[in-house]
N, C-alpha and C positions, 0 to 999 in steps of 0.2 A: 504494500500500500504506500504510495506518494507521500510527502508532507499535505499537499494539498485535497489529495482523499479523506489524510485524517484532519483536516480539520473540516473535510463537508459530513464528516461521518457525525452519528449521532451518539452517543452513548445513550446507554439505558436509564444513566439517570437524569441525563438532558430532559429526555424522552417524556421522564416521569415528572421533573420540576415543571416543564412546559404546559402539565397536564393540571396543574392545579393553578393554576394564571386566574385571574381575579372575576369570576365567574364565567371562563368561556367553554363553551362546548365543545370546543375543536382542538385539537392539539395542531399545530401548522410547525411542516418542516420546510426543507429548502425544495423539495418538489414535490412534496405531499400535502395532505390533511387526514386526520383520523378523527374517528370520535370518539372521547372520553367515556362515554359509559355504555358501548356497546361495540362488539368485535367488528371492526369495518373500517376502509381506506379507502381513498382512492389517492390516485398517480397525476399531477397535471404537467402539462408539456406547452401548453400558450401562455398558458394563465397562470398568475400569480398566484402557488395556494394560498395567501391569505385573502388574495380575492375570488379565489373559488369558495373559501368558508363562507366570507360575507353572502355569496350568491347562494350557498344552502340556506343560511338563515334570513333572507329576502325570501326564499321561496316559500320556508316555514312561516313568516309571516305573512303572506300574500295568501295563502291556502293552507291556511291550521289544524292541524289535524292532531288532537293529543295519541291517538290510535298508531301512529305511522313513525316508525323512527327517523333518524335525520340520514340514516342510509339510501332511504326511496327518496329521499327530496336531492341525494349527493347523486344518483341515478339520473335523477330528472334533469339535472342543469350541468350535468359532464357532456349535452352535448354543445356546451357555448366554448369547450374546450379548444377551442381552434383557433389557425392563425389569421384566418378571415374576420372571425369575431372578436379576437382580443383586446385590439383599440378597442371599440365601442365598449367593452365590457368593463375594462381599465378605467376608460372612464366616467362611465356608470356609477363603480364602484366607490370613486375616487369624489363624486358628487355625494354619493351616502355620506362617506365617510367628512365632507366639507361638513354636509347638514348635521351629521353627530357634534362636530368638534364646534359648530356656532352654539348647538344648546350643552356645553363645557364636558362632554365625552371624546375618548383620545380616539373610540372610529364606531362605527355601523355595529361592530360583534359588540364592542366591551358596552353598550348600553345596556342595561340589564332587566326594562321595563318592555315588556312586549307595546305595549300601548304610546311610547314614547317612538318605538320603530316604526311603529304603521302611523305615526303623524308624520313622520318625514315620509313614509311613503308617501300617504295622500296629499303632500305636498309636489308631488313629483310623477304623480300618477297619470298626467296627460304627457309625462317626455316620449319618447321614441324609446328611450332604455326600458323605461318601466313597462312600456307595452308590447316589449320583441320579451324579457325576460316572463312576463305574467302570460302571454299566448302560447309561446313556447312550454310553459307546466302547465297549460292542460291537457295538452297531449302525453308530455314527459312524464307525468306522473298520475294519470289516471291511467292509462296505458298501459301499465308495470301489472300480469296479471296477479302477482303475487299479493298487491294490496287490495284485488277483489274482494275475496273473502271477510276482508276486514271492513267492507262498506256492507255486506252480505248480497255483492251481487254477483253471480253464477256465471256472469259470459254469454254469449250468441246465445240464442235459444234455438236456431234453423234447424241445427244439428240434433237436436234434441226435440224436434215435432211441434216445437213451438210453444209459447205462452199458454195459448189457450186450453192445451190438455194439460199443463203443469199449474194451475191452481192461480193461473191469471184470474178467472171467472167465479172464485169461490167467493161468492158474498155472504159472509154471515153475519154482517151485525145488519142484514136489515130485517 
């Protein structure tokens, strides 16, 4: 290993200091993000991890779901991972993080009131950024079939002969 390996290398207890930072979710390396209370990574290669984390927890805000971990919302917005998308996202990003640090937060993640986030969203909610990242998770993340289950809805029904012989039609409270 280079000198300069080890100092991109992580140790474990970097790893672990990083991970109790003052209420944030993510733990953000030099081309990573994980999340602190549940086994999942991902890798970025345009994009800033720490403005990939910001973009999961914009996503979590934009579409709440206490059900879904920050894994399916890290799914949904890996795909702004690119080098086409990266300006815009960078500076996206870099606009949250302006609005955090005028109401006296050092960015977007470290604010720690969900409610104080989506007032900067709704502040920003007609840009071009906030409406390529919010159209983008409706697909991104409802899409993932894995968090069907967790809305309780089953999938196509075609396959399956349809609604109406599967208890579409069952009226009983009248």
């Amino acid at each position: 290993m280079t000198s300069q390996e080890k100092q991109k290398a992580m140790t474990r207890r970097q790893l672990l200091s990083r991970s109790v930072a003052a209420g944030t979710a993510f733990i953000v390396g030099t081309s990573f993000i994980a999340g602190i209370d549940a086994a999942w990574a991902m890798s970025t290669t345009a994009i800033k991890p720490a403005s990939m984390a910001t973009l999961v927890q914009m996503a979590r805000d934009i579409y709440p779901h206490d059900r879904l971990a920050d894994e399916y919302y890290a799914i949904a917005v890996k795909a702004y991972d690119t080098a086409e998308a990266a300006s815009d996202i960078e500076a996206g990003v870099a606009a949250l993080n302006a609005a955090a640090r005028d109401k006296g937060h050092a960015s977007y993640l470290d604010m720690g009131w969900e409610r104080d986030r989506v007032e900067i969203l709704r502040a920003m909610e007609g840009s071009a950024f906030f409406q390529k990242v919010r159209g983008g998770l409706v697909t991104g993340l409802y899409n993932q079939k894995a968090i069907w289950p967790l809305f309780g809805y089953e999938g196509e029904s075609f396959s399956k002969g349809g609604y109406i012989e599967r208890g579409f039609d069952d009226i009983n409270w009248l």
